[in-house]
N, C-alpha and C positions, 0 to 999 in steps of 0.2 A: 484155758481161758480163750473165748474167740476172739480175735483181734478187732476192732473198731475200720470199719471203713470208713473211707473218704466222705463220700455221703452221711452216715451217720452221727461226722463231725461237724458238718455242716448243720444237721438237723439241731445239734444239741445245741450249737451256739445261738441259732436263729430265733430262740424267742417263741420258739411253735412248740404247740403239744408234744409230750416225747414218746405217747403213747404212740400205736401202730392204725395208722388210718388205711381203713380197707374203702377200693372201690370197687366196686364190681363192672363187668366188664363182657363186651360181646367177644368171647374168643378168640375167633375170626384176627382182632384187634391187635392179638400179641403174636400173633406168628402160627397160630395152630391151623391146620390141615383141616379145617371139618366144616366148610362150605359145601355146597353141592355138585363144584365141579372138583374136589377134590383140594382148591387149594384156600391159601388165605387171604388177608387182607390188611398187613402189617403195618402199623401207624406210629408213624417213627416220633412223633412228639410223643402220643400217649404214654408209648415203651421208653425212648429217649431222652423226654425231658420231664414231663408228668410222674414217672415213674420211680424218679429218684426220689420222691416226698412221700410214696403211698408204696403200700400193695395190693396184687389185683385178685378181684377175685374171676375168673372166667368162667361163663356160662355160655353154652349153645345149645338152647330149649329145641331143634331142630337136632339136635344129635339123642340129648336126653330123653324124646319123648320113641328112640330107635329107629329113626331111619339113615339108612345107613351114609359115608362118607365114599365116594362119590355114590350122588342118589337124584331122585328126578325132581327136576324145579318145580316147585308149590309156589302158590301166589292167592292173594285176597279176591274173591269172587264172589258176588253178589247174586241170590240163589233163594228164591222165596220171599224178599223184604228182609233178606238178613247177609251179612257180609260173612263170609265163608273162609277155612282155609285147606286149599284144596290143591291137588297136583293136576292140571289141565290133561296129560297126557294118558295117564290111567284111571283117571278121574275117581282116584279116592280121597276121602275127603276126614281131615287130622282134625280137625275143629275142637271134637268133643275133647281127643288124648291132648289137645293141647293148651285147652282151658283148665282143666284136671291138675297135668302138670305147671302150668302157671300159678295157680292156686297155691300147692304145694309149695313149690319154689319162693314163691313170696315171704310165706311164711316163716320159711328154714332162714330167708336171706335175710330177713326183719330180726331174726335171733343173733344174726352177726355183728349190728349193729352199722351199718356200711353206712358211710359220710358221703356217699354219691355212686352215680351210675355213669356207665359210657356206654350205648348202644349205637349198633352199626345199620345207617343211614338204607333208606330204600328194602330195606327187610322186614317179609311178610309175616315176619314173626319180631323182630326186634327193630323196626321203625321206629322213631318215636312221630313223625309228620309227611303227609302229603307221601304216605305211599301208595303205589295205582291198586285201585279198584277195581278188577274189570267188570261190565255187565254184563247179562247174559249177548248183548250182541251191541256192537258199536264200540266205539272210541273209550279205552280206559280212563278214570279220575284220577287226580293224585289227591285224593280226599282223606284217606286211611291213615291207620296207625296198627303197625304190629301188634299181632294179638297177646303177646307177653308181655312188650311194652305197655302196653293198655291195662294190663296186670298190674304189673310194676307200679307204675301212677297213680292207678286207684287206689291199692293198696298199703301204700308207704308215703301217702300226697306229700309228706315233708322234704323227702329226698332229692336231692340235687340232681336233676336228670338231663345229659345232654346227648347228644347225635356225635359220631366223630366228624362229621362234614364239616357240623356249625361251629366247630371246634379253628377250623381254618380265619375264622372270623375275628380277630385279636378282641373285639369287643364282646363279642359272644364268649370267647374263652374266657376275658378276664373274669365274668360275669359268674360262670359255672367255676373256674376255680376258686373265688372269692367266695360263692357259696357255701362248695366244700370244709374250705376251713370255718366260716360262720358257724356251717353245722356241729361243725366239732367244740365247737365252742358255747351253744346253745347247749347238746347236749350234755357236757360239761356241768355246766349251770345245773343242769334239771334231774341229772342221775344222782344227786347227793342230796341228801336233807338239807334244804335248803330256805333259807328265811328273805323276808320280802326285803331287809338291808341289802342282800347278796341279787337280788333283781333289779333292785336299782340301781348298785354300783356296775352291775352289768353291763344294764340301759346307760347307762353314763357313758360309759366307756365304746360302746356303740354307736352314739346319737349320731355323729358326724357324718358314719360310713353309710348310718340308713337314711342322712339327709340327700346322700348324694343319690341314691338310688330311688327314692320313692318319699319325696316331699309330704304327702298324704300321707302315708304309712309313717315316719316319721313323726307324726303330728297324732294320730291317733295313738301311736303305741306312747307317746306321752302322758296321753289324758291316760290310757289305761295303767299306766305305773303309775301314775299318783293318786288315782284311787284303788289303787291293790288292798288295801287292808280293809274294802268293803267287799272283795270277791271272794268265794271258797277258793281255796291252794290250786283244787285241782282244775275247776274249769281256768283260774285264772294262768293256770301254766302253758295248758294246751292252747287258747285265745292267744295269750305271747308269743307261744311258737308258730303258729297259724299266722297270723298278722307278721313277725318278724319275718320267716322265711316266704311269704308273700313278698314285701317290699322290698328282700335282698333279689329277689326273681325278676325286676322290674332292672333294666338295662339302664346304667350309670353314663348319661351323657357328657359333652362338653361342658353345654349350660349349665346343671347340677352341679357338677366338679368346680366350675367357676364360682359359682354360687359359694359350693363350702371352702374353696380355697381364699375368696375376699372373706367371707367369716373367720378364718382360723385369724388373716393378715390383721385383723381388728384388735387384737390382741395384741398388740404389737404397736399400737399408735403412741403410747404414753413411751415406754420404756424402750423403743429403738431407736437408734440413731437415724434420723433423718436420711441418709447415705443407704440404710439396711433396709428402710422402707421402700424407697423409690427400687431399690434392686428386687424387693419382694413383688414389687405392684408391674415390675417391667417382666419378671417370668411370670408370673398370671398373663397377663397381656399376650405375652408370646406364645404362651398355651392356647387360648382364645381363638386367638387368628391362626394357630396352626403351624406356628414357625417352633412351636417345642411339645417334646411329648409330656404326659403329665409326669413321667418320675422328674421332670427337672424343676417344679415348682416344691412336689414333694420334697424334694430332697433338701431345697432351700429352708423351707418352714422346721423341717425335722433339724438344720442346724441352727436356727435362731430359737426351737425351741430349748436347745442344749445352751443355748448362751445365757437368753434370757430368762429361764427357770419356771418355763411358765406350766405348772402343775396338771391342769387339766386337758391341754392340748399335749403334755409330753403322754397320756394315759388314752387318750383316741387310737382304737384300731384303724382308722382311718388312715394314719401313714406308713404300717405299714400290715395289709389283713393276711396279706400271704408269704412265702418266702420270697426275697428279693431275688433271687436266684434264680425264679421262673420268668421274669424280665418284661410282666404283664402292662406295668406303666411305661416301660420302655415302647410300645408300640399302638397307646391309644391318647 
């Protein structure tokens, strides 16, 4: 029998999917050797702290499509009215092997069923924004997008896809690992036979977190669950996922969060003690103005949910959509 790691006890206790969430991943990212000057690009959160809830998958469409490990720098070049990818130096040009192989790849990666991506920033293959362009003469753009990244996107649009840069951004992280787990949880919902009861306890259970993130979004994916049982299954599943993971994409501000944390406190007015409210209304507040992060209002509301038995805020992914362990409300 294999013994249970530390991690895995963590996993089991935490209330997250027990299944295995893959994300796929620019190599480079985990410590592998197969950049172009030979070495990597090792991303201690990814591997370090990201890595204890998932595993990776690694790709490098620049090794895959055979050039070798240390090999000559290629970059996006602008070449007839069309954006190229090309090695400046010997001026061969990968474009075709490498739309080919992206193609491919997509597909095989689309059969794994992968809950999110991490690509690596500034990469004329795996960019996902504002990678340089150069033109045939003058000053480069940061206009581009890798051309496998550009794959990836087209191809999979549902996928949770982030940069490791933007990953440095606490709001930007919380944003893409909140995704991730959504996704796992959408597709959950939609791989099983599944009846429009089972979409709307979903959506229920949802509404709070898509309030925070995309008020709009929110408000449409509303009207569209309650007239579900006038749409066919299937366009009505793909339009939910489409709209859902649209407004989970849509960055969770202060305002927002403020917004759904006086909503959940509302709950709260008849059956708290006067003493429990002004202490709820005083960490909102302090969240607000910036003198507290949000797990300290969360973690409030999550114990007067436990006191005061209050049914449908104890069933909101809203408090908590990811493991606590990754410490995402800890620093927004």
């Amino acid at each position: 029998m294999t013994a249970k790691t530390d991690d895995a006890d963590e996993r089991e206790g935490s209330g997250f999917p027990e299944e295995e969430i893959l994300i796929g991943v620019s190599a480079c990212l985990l410590g592998a050797k197969v950049r172009y000057d030979g070495q990597h690009k090792l991303d201690q959160y990814v591997t370090g702290v990201l890595g204890r809830f998932v595993r990776f998958v690694p790709v490098c469409p620049e090794v895959d499509i055979g050039l070798g490990t240390p090999r000559e720098t290629i970059r996006l070049a602008e070449k007839d009215g069309e954006v190229r990818l090309v090695a400046p130096k010997s001026g061969a040009d990968h474009t075709e092997a490498m739309r080919r192989y992206a193609a491919a790849k997509c597909e095989a990666l689309a059969g794994l069923n992968l809950s999110g991506y991490i690509l690596k920033k500034d990469s004329p293959t795996c960019g996902m924004e504002r990678v340089r362009v150069y033109p045939a003469s003058g000053v480069p753009s940061r206009s581009g997008r890798g051309l496998f990244a550009q794959a990836l996107m087209e191809n999979v649009p549902l996928l949770p896809v982030e940069e490791e840069g933007r990953l440095n951004d606490p709001w930007l992280r919380e944003n893409f690992v909140e995704r991730v787990f959504a996704y796992v949880r959408l597709r959950r919902l939609f791989s099983t036979p599944w009846k429009v009861g089972d979409l709307v306890a979903f959506h229920t259970r949802e509404k709070l977190l898509l309030l925070a993130h995309e008020p709009k979004g929110y408000t449409a994916l509303g009207r569209l669950v309650a007239s579900a049982k006038g749409h066919p299954r299937s366009a009505l599943a793909m339009e939910y996922q489409l709209r859902f993971m649209g407004s989970m994409a849509k960055i969770a501000t202060v305002k927002k969060h403020v917004n759904v944390l006086q909503h959940m406190a509302g709950y709260f007015k008849r059956e708290a003690a006067a003493e429990d409210r002004r202490e709820l209304e005083q960490a909102v507040e302090d969240y607000r103005r910036g003198a507290a992060p949000l797990i300290v209002p969360v973690t409030l509301l999550r114990h007067f949910v436990r006191r005061y038995a209050v049914p449908y805020l104890a069933g909101q992914t809203y408090l908590e959509p990811s493991p606590k362990e990754l410490l995402l409300r800890n620093h927004v």
